[in-house]
C-alpha positions in Angstrom: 16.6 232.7 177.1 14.7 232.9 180.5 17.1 236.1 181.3 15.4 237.6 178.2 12.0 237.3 179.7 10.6 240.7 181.2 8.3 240.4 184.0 5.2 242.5 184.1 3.5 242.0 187.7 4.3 244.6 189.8 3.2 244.6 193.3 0.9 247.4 195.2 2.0 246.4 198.9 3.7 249.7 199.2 0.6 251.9 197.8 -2.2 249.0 200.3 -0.3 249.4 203.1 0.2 253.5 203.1 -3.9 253.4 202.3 -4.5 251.5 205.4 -1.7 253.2 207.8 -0.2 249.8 208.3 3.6 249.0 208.4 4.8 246.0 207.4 5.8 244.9 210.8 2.0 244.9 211.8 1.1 243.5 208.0 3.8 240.5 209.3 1.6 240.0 212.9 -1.3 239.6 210.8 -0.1 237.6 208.3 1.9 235.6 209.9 4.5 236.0 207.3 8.1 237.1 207.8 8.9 240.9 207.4 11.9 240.0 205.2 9.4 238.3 202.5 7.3 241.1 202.8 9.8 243.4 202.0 10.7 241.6 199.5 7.2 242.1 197.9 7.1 245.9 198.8 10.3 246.7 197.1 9.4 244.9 193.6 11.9 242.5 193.8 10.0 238.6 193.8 10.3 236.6 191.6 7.5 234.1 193.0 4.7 234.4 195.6 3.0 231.2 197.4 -0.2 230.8 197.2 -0.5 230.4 201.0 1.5 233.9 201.6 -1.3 235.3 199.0 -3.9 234.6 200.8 -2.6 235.5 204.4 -1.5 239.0 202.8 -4.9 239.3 201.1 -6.8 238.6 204.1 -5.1 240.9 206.3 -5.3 243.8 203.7 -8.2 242.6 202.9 -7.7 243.0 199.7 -8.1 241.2 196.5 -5.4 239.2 194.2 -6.0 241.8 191.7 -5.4 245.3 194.0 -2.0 243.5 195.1 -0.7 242.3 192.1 -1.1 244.4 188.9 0.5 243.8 185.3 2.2 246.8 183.7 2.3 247.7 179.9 5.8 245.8 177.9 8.3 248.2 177.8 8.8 249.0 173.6 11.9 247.6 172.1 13.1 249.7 169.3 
């Protein structure tokens, strides 16, 4: 059943860091968070995000919970 489940959050990191001329090896000095988590985040594919790895992202965008992370319209099901 939890297979079934579609996830709607999608995650802006790709569209914040182009705005800011950033890559995500300097997003990773700032943050202090691994380049391979944040990779991760840019392409789409977690599945979780710590609350600690929020903020440090956040804060080095500086940028809200709300610009990063963004909930999509349910695909329809015929």
């Amino acid at each position: 059943m939890a297979d079934a489940v579609e996830h709607l959050v999608t995650c802006n990191l790709g569209e914040l860091l182009e705005d800011r001329g950033m890559t995500l090896a300097e997003l990773s000095r700032l943050a202090g968070v691994s380049v391979v988590n944040l990779s991760v985040l840019k392409n789409d594919r977690a599945k979780a995000i710590r609350f600690s790895t929020l903020t440090a992202v956040c804060s080095a965008l500086e940028c809200t919970p709300g610009e990063l992370l963004t909930m999509r319209t349910p695909r329809r099901t015929s």
